[in-house]
C-alpha positions as CSV (number, residue, x, y, z in Angstrom):
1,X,-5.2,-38.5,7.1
2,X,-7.8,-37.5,4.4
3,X,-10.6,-36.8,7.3
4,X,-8.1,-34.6,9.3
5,X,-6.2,-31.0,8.8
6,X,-2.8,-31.2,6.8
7,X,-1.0,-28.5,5.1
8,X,-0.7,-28.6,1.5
9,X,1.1,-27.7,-1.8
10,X,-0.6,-28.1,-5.4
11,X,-3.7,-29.4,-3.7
12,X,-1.7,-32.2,-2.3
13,X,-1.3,-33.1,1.6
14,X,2.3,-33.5,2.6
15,X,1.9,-33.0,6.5
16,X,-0.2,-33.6,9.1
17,X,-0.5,-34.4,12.9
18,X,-1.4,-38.1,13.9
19,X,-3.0,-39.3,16.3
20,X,-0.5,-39.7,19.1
21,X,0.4,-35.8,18.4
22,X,3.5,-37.1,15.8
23,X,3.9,-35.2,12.7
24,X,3.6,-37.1,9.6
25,X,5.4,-36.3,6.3
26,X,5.2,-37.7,2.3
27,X,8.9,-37.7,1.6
28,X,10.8,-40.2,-0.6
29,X,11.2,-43.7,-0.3
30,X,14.8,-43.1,0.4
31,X,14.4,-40.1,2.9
32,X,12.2,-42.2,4.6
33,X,14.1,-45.6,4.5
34,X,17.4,-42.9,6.2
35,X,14.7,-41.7,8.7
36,X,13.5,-44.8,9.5
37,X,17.2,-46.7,10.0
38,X,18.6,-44.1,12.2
39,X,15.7,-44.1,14.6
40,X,14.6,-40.9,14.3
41,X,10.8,-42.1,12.5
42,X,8.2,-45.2,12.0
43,X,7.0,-45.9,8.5
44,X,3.2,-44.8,8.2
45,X,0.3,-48.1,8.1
46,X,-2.4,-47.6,7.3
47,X,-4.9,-50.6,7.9
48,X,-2.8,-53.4,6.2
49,X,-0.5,-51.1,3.6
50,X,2.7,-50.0,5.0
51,X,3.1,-46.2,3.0
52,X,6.5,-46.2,1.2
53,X,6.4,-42.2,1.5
54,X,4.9,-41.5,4.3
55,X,7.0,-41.3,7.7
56,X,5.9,-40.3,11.6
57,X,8.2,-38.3,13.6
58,X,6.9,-39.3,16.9
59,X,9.6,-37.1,19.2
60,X,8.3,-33.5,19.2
61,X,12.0,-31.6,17.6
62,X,11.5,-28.3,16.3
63,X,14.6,-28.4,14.0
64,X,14.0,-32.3,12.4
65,X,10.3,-31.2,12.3
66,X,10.8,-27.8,10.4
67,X,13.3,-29.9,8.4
68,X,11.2,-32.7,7.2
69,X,8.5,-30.2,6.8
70,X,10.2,-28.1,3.9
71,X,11.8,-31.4,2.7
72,X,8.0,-32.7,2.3
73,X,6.6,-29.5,0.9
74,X,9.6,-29.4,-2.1
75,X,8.9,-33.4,-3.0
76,X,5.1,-32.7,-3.4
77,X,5.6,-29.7,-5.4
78,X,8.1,-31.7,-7.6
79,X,5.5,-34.4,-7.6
80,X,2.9,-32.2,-8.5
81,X,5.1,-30.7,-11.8
């Protein structure tokens, strides 16, 4: 993630690609817990730390990607208040 491209707000990365070509998002613990329970996402690990706000969309989806996008741009922003 920090080696890689990502698009930011305040300075702060909230998206990027993965490896496998999956888009990666920092949204809330809850968001992500809904993603993750309906299927639609994987919680992000990174080495032995599962990331409680980070989420992979693996599925290439142009409306849940643009979706989770501007939901992950808003939380950093907030975050960033």
């Amino acid at each position: 993630m920090l080696r890689g491209d990502g698009l930011t707000v305040e300075g702060k990365v909230y998206a990027f690609l993965s490896k496998g070509e999956g888009l990666v998002v920092k949204l809330p613990a809850e968001r992500v817990a809904e993603l993750t329970s309906q299927g639609a996402a994987r919680q992000v690990v990174m080495g032995a730390r599962t990331m409680r706000e980070w989420v992979e969309l693996p599925q290439p989806d142009e409306t849940l990607w643009r979706r989770a996008m501007t939901e992950a741009a808003a939380y950093v922003r907030q975050l960033a208040s």
